[in-house]
Each structure stands twice: as structure tokens, then as C-alpha cells.
ZAKOL-132288 format. One record per residue (C-alpha): x, y, z. Coordinates in steps of 0.02 Angstrom, whole numbers, plus 50000, padded with zeros to 5 digits. Each point is the difference from the previous one (the first is absolute). Last residue first. Example, Ala and Ser with C-alpha at 12.3 -4.5 7.8 and 13.67 -1.06 7.14 Angstrom:
BEGIN
506844994750357 499314982850033 
% end
This chain:
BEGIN
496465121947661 500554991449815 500844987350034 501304996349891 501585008350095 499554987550145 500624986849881 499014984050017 500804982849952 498774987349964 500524980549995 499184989249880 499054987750092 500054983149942 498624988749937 499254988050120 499234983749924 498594995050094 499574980849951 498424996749935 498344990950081 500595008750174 499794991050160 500175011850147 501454997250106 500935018149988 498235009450044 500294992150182 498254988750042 498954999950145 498685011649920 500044989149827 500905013949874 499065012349889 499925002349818 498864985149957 498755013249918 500765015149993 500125014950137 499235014250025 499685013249851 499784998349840 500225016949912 498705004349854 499885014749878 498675004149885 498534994950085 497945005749947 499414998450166 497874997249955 498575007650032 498364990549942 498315004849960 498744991249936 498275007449880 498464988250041 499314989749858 499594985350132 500974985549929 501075006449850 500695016750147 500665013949865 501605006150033 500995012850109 501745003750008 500985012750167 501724999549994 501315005250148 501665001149952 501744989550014 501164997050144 500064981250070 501114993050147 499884981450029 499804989050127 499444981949942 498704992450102 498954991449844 501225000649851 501405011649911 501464993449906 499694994049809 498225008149999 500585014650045 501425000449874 498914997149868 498865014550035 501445013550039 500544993649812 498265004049937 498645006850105 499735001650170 498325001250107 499465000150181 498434999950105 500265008250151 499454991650174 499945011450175 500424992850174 499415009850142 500854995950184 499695007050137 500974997950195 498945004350145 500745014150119 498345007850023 500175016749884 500484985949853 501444991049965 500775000149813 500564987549868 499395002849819 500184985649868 500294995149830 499224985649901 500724998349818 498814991149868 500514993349820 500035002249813 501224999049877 499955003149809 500824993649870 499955008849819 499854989949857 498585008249896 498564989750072 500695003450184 500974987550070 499474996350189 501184997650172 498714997850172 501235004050118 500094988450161 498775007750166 499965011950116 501625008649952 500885006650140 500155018850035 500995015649959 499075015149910 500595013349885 498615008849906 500315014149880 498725013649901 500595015249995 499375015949911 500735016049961 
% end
């Protein structure tokens, strides 16, 4: 059996770069930099911060590039793909590996989510009024749970 998965959490280096392929089919493309904190045998604190190259296709595409840009947080699992071409300028064979994504979670918080620092949540300005819908009421019955 093989098994090839990635799952990574980082912030996108830079907006999504959204194409149409020549049949249709949109395609996103963008960088997430993640990084490894540890101290060293001296007490020193390390850092390492690795880039990945990401891709997603279709629906996953159009999503990204409704949501995601430079600094968002977002969780990605997908698999590792390695495509080479043909270098036009100096004939040299490239390489490239690539996250190919199929699932996304945005993580953090949105843009203009977050209140001034002096500021109760209550008073910030929204462009549409909240409208609260009412809680139903749940009655639990010991006799339905099931431990």
C-alpha cells in the first residue's frame, strides 16, 4: 500500500494567481510559508521557514481565489507532485513539486473581523444590521444517550 498525503498549516505568501485552462477548467496557484520553532544545545531559539508551491483545481480553485490572499492562514491537505518541462531559454529539463490541494480550511480571522483594541465588540460599526434568530430550545433525555 502506498500513501501519498500532505497536511500543512501556514500563510500564503502571496494572492492566488486564478487561470482558465483551454478547456474551462480554473486553476489556482499560490505559495504557503510554514515554519519550525526550536532552541538549540545553547539555549538560542531557531527558526526554519519552508515554502510549498500549491495547486487547486476547479471549485476548490474558485473558492480560493474568492477568500484567500497574502497572510491568510489556512489549512491545506492534498499530495505531493513532482512535473517537469522543457526550459525555452537554455534547453535544460525543470523540475517542480507542487501541493496538489483538495481540501482547504481558513484559518485565523477575516479581514475587518476584529475590533479597535480600546473598543467593546458591541460598538463596532457594522455595514448591515445583525438580526438574531431564536434559539430553539433542546430538551435532552438522559434515556437517549447512549453511555
Amino acid at each position: 500500500m502506498d500513501l501519498n498525503k500532505v497536511m500543512i498549516i501556514g500563510r500564503l505568501t502571496r494572492d492566488p494567481e486564478i487561470r482558465t485552462t483551454p478547456n474551462g477548467t480554473n486553476v489556482a496557484s499560490f505559495s504557503v510559508a510554514t515554519s519550525f520553532n526550536w532552541t538549540d544545545a545553547q539555549g538560542q531559539k531557531k527558526e526554519q521557514t519552508e515554502f510549498h508551491n500549491v495547486v487547486a483545481w476547479r471549485k476548490l480553485a474558485d473558492i480560493i481565489g474568492q477568500y484567500l490572499k497574502k497572510g491568510s492562514q489556512v489549512y491545506l491537505e492534498g499530495r505531493l507532485q513532482t512535473r517537469s518541462w522543457d526550459d525555452k531559454t537554455s534547453g535544460q529539463k525543470r523540475y517542480r513539486t507542487e501541493i496538489v490541494a483538495d481540501n482547504m480550511i481558513m484559518l485565523g480571522k477575516p479581514s475587518g473581523a476584529s475590533a479597535p483594541a480600546n473598543t467593546p465588540a458591541e460598538n463596532v460599526e457594522q455595514n448591515e444590521p445583525a438580526t438574531e434568530a431564536p434559539m430553539a430550545e433542546i430538551q435532552i433525555d438522559n434515556s437517549d444517550l447512549p453511555f
